[in-house]
C-alpha positions, 0 to 999 in steps of 0.5 A, spaced: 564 526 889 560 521 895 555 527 896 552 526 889 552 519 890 548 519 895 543 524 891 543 519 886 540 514 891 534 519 894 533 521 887 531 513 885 528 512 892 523 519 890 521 515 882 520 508 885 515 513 890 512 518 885 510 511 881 506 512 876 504 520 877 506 525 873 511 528 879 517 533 878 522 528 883 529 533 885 535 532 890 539 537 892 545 536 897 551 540 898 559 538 895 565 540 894 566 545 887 569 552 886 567 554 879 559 551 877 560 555 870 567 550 870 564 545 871 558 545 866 562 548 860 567 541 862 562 536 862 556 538 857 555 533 852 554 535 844 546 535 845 545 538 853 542 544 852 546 549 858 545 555 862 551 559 865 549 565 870 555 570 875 554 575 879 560 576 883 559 582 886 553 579 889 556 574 895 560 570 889 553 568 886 553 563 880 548 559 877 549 552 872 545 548 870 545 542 864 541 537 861 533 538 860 528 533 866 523 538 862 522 544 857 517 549 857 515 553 850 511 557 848 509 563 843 505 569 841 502 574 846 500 570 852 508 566 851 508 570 858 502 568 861 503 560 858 509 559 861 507 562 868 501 556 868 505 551 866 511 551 870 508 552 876 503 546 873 510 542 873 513 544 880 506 542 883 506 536 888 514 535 888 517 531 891 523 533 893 529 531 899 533 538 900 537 541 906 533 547 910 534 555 909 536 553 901 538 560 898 534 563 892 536 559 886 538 552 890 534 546 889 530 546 883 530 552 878 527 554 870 532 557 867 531 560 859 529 566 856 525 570 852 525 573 845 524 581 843 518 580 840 513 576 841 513 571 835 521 573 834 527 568 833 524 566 826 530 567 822 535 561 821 540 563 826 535 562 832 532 555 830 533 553 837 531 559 842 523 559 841 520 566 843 518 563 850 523 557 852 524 555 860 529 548 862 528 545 868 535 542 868 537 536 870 543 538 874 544 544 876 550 548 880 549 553 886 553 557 889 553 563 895 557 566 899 561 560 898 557 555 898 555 550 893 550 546 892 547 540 886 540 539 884 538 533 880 532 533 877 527 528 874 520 527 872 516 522 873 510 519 870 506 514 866 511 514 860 518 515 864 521 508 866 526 509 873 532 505 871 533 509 865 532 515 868 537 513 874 542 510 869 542 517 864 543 521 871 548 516 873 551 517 867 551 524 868 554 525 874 560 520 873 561 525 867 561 531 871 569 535 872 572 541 873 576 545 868 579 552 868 574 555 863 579 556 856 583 562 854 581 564 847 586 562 842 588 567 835 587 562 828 595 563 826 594 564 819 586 567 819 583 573 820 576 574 823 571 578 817 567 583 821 561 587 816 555 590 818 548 586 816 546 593 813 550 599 811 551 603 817 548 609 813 542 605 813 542 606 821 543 613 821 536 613 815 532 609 820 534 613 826 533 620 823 527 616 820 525 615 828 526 623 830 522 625 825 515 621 828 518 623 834 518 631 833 511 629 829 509 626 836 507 619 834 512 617 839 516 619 845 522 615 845 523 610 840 530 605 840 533 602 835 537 596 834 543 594 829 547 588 827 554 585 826 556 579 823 563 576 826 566 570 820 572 567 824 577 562 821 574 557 825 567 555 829 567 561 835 569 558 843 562 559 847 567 556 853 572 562 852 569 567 850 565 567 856 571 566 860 573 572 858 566 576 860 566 574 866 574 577 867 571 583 865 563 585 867 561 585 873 555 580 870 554 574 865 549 570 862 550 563 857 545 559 855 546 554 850 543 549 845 546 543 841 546 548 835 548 555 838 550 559 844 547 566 846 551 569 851 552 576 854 554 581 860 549 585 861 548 591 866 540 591 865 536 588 871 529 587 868 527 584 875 529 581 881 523 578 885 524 575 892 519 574 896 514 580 896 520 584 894 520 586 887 527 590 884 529 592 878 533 597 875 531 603 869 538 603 864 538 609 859 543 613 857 549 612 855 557 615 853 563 612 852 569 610 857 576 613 857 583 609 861 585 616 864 581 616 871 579 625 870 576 624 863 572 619 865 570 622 870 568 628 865 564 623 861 560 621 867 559 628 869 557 630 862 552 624 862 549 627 869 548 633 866 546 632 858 538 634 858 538 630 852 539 623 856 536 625 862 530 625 858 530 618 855 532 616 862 525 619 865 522 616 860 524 609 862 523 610 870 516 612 869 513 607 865 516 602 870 513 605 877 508 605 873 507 599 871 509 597 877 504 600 881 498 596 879 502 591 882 505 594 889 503 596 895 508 601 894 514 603 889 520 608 891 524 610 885 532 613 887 531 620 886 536 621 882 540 616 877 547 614 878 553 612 873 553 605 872 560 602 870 562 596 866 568 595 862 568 600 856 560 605 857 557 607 863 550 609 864 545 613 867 541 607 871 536 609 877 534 603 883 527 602 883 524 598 889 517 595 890 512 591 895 508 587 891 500 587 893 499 579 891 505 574 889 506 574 882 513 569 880 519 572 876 517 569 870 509 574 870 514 580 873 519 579 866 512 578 862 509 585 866 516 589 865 518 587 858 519 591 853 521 597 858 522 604 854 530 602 855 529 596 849 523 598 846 520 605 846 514 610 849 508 609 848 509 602 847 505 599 842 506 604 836 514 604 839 514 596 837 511 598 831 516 603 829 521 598 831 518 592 826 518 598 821 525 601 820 530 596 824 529 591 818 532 586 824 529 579 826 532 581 835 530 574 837 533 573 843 537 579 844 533 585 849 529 580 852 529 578 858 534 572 860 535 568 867 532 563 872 526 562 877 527 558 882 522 553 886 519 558 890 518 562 884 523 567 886 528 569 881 532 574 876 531 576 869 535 581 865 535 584 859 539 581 854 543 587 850 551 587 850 549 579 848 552 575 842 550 569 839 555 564 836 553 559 832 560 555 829 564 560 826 558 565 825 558 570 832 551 575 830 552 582 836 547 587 837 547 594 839 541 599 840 540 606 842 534 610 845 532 615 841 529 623 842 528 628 839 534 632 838 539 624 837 543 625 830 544 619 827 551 619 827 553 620 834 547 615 835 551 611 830 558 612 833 555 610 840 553 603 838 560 601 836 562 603 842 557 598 845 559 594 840 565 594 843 564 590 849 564 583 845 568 585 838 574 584 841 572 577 843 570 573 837 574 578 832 581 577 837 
């Protein structure tokens, strides 16, 4: 890969000129590679943590990154706020070497997530994703509109000796390749044990729980969420399970650690930011899919029309124009919801577009949005209480926001549902409904098994 070689050597050139200064250092060239995705799962090495991120439907649009140049963490309230300062303190007075017109999401990018709740993940399985973590990566792979681009990241300073971090990336590329993502392969004698981490009935408690602070007025909406463990006979395939994703969704997400994979197929836009354009879309409402074309047309029909839904999902869009509006010049909301489609639910989802009045990073938007009414509740804060009370869940990751922030600060984030994290033979799946004052606890449990149903296959297969 001769454009990579050459990468290898601007990058030495810009630590041999950063000395001594703390200063991120990053090259981005073009080459020659199909599948970015491909190329991370072949090349990641026992202790990388990985970002995988696809929507083919926008331009063939991939993002892949490996390996860490920098990480930033934090917890608590202000996690948002924290990892606004210290990413933009990072990327400020870098030296970099890149072709003009870079698309959003080439060049230099943080890539990482958020927990649900602002100290959440504590629980053993979610060691390595911290309620706030981003990654500057150290190589990273872009493509749009069939055009791939490599990044190299590295920072310098006082303690970083050049030699080494030019042998370590040196290393790094020459261990780069591209390989057909695997296919899942069935244990030949083995089944995969599938259970609840509570009772479904104790599902159904919390929701008739929830519907009863509901029509007492506590609460407007109020979304609750449950667990599935997935034993298999051997450690889960994080490669093939998202090869598989990717053939069916029409967007995915891995990020990985030296410990665990959380991957998913989201159909939730938390948020878009290019420029001063914001854009995201408000998700809530929900049935099944059928194989016969006329029913599941039907279905959506019927979805369209349920009063019950069509309330949950005003809910959504109106805490989100109006959070957006104390940021915006202005905001526009579809003036009606449409159905979104994926493999086996479809949505009630409205596109909400706004100008923002000031520049606010990707990152700060995430933090503005997140929790929407969608994975959380209204009124907010009594929702997250009553969340915390009745679920009896530790979410980490799982409905927070997931993505990346390129050098510009534009970025995507989504809302991690339909998401699973894999740690060797132990897959956890998550599935949530919203719920309003005529749910029933069955039918809203039933509905969770069909969300379920998006990732089950795959690692119970």
């Amino acid at each position: 890969m001769i454009e990579a070689t050459a990468a290898l050597e601007s990058l030495k050139a810009l630590l041999a000129e950063a000395g001594e200064r703390r200063r991120l250092v990053s090259v981005t060239v073009p080459v020659q590679l199909d599948d970015p995705s491909g190329a991370v799962f072949a090349s990641r090495l026992a202790g990388d943590r990985w970002f995988c991120w696809e929507q083919p439907d926008r331009d063939g649009f991939a993002l892949a990154a490996l390996g860490s140049a920098h990480e930033v963490v934090s917890r608590g309230a202000a996690r948002f706020r924290d990892l606004v300062a210290a990413c933009a303190e990072v990327a400020h007075r870098r030296l970099s070497d890149e072709p003009d017109g870079l698309p959003a999401g080439a060049g230099p990018v943080w890539v990482g997530g958020f927990a649900f709740a602002p100290d959440g993940g504590r629980a053993p399985q979610w060691s390595s994703f911290p309620p706030a973590l981003m990654v500057m990566p150290e190589l990273a792979l872009h493509r749009a509109a069939g055009r791939v681009h490599l990044t190299l990241c590295a920072l310098a300073g006082p303690a970083v000796e050049p030699g080494a971090t030019s042998r370590r990336l040196s290393a790094r590329l020459a261990a780069l390749g591209e390989a057909p993502l695997p296919l899942a392969d069935p244990h030949p004698t083995g089944e995969a044990r599938i259970a609840s981490v509570l009772a479904p009935g104790r599902f159904e408690e919390s929701v008739a729980q929830g519907v009863e602070r509901i029509r007492a007025g506590a609460l407007e909406k109020l979304v609750l969420a449950r667990e599935v463990v997935v034993e298999a006979p051997r450690a889960h395939d994080p490669a093939a399970i998202y090869g598989a994703l990717r053939q069916q969704f029409a967007s995915c997400f891995c990020c990985g650690s030296p410990e665990a994979a959380f991957l998913g197929a989201s159909p939730e836009l938390l948020v878009r930011r290019s420029g001063a354009g914001a854009a995201t879309v408000a998700l809530a409402g929900s049935t099944r899919r059928s194989a016969d074309p006329a029913v599941d047309d039907h279905l959506g029909e019927q979805l369209l029309r349920s009063a019950k839904d069509r309330r949950e999902h005003e809910i959504v869009v109106r805490r989100i124009e109006r959070t957006l509006r104390r940021q915006s010049v202005w905001v526009e909301a579809a003036p009606e919801p449409r159905l979104v489609k994926v493999a086996n639910i479809q949505h009630l989802a409205t596109p909400i577009h706004a100008q923002l009045s000031e520049p606010r990073s990707a990152v700060e938007l995430a933090g503005l949005l997140h929790p929407t009414p969608a994975v959380g509740g209204e009124p907010r804060d009594r929702a997250l209480g009553a969340i915390a009370e009745l679920e009896e869940l530790d979410r980490g990751w799982y409905a927070g926001p997931v993505g990346w922030m390129d050098a510009a600060e534009d970025g995507e984030f989504c809302v991690a549902i339909r998401s699973a994290l894999l740690r060797d033979r132990t897959g956890h799946l998550f599935a949530g409904n919203g719920i309003v004052t005529d749910s029933d606890p069955e039918a809203e449990l039933a509905e969770t098994e069909v969300k379920l149903g998006a990732l089950l296959p795959l690692l119970s297969g």
